[in-house]
C-alpha angles and dihedrals in degrees: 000000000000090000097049088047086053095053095035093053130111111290126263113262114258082035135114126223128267132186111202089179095057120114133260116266119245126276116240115240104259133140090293102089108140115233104266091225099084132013126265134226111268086053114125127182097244109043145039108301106250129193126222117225093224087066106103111217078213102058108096088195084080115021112050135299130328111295110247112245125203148180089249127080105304121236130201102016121187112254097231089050089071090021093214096093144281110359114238114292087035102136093197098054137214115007100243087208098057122102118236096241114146093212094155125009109256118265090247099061093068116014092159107127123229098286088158122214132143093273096034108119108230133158091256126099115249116271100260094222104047111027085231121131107200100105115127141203113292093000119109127231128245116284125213117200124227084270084058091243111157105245112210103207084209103070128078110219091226097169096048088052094045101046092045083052094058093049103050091049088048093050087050085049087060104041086060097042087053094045091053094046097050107007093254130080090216133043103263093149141079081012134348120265094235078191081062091235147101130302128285089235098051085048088052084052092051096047112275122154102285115154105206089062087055112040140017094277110193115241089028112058087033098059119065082197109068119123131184143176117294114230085247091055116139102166143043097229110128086219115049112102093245087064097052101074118148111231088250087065105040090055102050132195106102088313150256133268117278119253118249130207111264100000125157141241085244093045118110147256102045141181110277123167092140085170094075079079090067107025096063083081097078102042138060135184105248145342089277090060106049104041095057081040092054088037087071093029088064101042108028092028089045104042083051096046090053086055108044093020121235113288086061096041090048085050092058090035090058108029093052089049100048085039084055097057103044084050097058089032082065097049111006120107098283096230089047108111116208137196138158148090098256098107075052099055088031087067085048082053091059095042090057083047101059093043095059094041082053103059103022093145095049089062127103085211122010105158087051094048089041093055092046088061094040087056095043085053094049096042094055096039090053085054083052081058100062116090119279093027130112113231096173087061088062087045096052102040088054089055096048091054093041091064090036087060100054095046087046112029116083115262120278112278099236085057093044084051099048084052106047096249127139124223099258118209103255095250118206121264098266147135089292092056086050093057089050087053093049088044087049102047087047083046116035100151095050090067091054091045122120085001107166119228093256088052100058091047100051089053093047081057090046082049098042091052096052095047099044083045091063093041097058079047097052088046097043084049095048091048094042094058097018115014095044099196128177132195111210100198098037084090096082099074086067107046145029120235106242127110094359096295094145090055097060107104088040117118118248124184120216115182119241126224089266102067080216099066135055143209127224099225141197089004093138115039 
């Protein structure tokens, strides 16, 4: 009380008056004007509401709620978020306090929404790749892989999953099979797999190329007294029990006819099992073999999948495969027994091949791609080279791919361009693609009309390939199970020739310790 009284009291003399308890003076009408919805801050309960020059109309602290933003034109803008005044709709114009600095281009100057497109102008850098500039927020750009195929983020490569499902689990299958058979899920005796995996022996059970359970085979179905390893074999000794297995049991799957003394090529019945030319695909020879095998399998096989999608891709897998085997069959060592999906990833090989030769000016680096699949090649045709291994297998699967490719891939892009065509996406086999096939049949000589020259030679060569394809398979498989013909010197694309390497798959006869009866030996070094 004493303090109010001090400071209420008369003035000191020399002093002017001042009344502390009078009230504000007025605020003069300005741009200021607080909304009349809520209240403002500077309003008390028992007097005018007054507004302080330091609140801001913008800030949404004070004033209300955040301000809903949207893609459209925008309406009302704050003055500070373009920083050159009052934004448009604003009744008390341009903020005398705002700099006129120009920091985004005002909403109404381009109220277009994302509609993408090369040309379209965005807030995005340009895709490095493709110049293009119709990336937008969130979503990735397109990937190229080492090979420089383009890689679509949107399709699941369901047959390379699957196929490198099945093999796996068939590899397992024969690790334990092996295990149970000889204690040891991989051949440790009588010599060590260098592949780490199971026996020959145990593989040719299981359906590996061998060629003695598929054709008449000279110095085996003419002899009663042949003799090899069983699958549970664990020695080298001739006369153990386990090394004393007919033909019939050591191919499996309900047998093949016995051999008989003096029998021909034309006699019957024969081996048959036609189907080791399709169920090497599934298995390999040891851990070694089909890692490097489903590495490749799930870069080079993916990346292509992803391009051609995969019932091309499957055409090309198991064609070249099966082509593979029936080309070493013909001239590969005859007691050689071969798996593997490598005739299968060589086509791929092809196939990456041809893209790239294809659009070799559309590539950022094509000698660089180029060298990594000429490596890959060469890498994988010198291990065809190591004993025990097929080479021909490799061959024929890679031309076969090679001829796939150019009935299946899209034509080269300097042809496409000399006769006024565009590059297509390559579309799934669907309904649609079956509809294309009936009009085509109705219609056959709409498809061939206004053809330019360059066209119809490109598809004669397209022709020419496929047919002359399936001729060199009808004569390899007439030779393989009539003609018989052996090329002496074609071994040596699959060996080298030191320390008789080239001479491993080849029959030699030991004699047994009964001078009727013969062993089959060194068939599997």
């Amino acid at each position: 009380m004493a303090a109010n009284d001090y400071y209420n009291s008369a003035p000191v003399s020399g002093r002017p008056t001042v009344d502390y308890n009078a009230p504000l003076p007025p605020v003069p009408a300005s741009s200021l004007d607080p909304p009349t919805n809520y209240p403002v801050s500077g309003s008390t309960p028992h007097g005018p509401q007054l507004t302080s020059p330091f609140d801001d109309p913008a800030d949404s602290r004070i004033h209300g709620p955040p301000q809903q933003y949207h893609d459209g034109p925008y309406d009302g803008a704050s003055a500070d978020y373009y920083a050159v005044g009052g934004g448009p709709g604003d009744p008390h114009g341009p903020n005398p306090f705002a700099d006129n600095i120009p920091l985004k281009t005002h909403a109404s100057q381009s109220t277009t929404e994302y509609q993408g497109g090369p040309n379209h102008q965005t807030l995005y850098n340009p895709d490095p790749a493709t110049g293009a500039t119709d990336v937008e927020p969130g979503r990735k750009r397109r990937r190229y892989s080492v090979s420089g195929l383009m890689k679509p983020s949107t399709r699941i490569t369901w047959f390379v999953y699957a196929m490198t499902t099945i093999q796996v689990a068939v590899f397992i299958g024969e690790l334990i099979r092996n295990a149970v058979l000889t204690k040891s899920p991989i051949m440790i005796k009588p010599q060590f797999n260098p592949m780490i995996g199971p026996s020959p022996q145990l593989l040719i059970n299981m359906g590996a190329r061998f060629v003695p359970c598929m054709r008449w085979t000279g110095g085996i179905q003419n002899i009663t007294s042949i003799r090899f390893m069983c699958p549970n074999s664990t020695t080298s000794d001739p006369d153990d029990p386990t090394n004393r297995c007919s033909l019939s049991d050591l191919c499996g799957f309900s047998g093949v006819p016995l051999p008989s003394d003096g029998s021909l090529p034309e006699d019957t019945p024969q081996p048959n099992q036609w189907f080791r030319f399709i169920v090497p695909i599934f298995l390999h020879a040891g851990i070694i073999h089909i890692s490097f095998n489903m590495l490749l399998q799930l870069t080079l096989g993916r990346d292509m999948e992803k391009t051609i999608g995969p019932l091309r891709l499957a055409l090309v897998y198991f064609s070249s495969g099966i082509f593979g085997f029936v080309f070493g069959g013909n001239f590969a060592p005859p007691t050689i027994a071969s798996t593997g999906a490598s005739g299968c990833l060589f086509g791929i090989f092809a196939l990456n091949l041809l893209d790239l030769l294809y659009k070799w000016k559309e590539r950022r680096s094509p000698l660089k791609e180029l060298a990594y699949i000429m490596l890959d090649i060469v890498i994988c045709f010198v291990l065809g080279l190591l004993p025990g291994l097929d080479n021909f297998s490799h061959i024929g699967g890679f031309l076969m791919g090679l001829v796939l490719g150019i009935c299946l891939l899209h034509s080269p892009s300097a042809l496409r361009q000399r006769i006024g065509q565009g590059e297509p996406p390559y579309r799934p086999v669907t309904t649609d693609a079956k509809t294309a096939l009936s009009g085509f049949i109705k219609r056959p000589l709409g498809f061939f009309k206004g053809r330019k020259p360059l066209w119809w030679a490109w598809w004669l060569c397209r022709a020419g390939a496929l047919i002359g394809v399936l001729i060199v398979f009808i004569v390899l498989m007439n030779n393989f199970y009539e003609d018989r013909t052996e090329c002496r010197w074609c071994k040596y694309l699959s060996c080298l020739p030191i320390k008789n390497w080239c001479d491993i798959g080849t029959m030699k006869f030991t004699d047994s310790t009964t001078p009727a009866k013969r062993d089959l030996a060194s068939l599997f070094h």
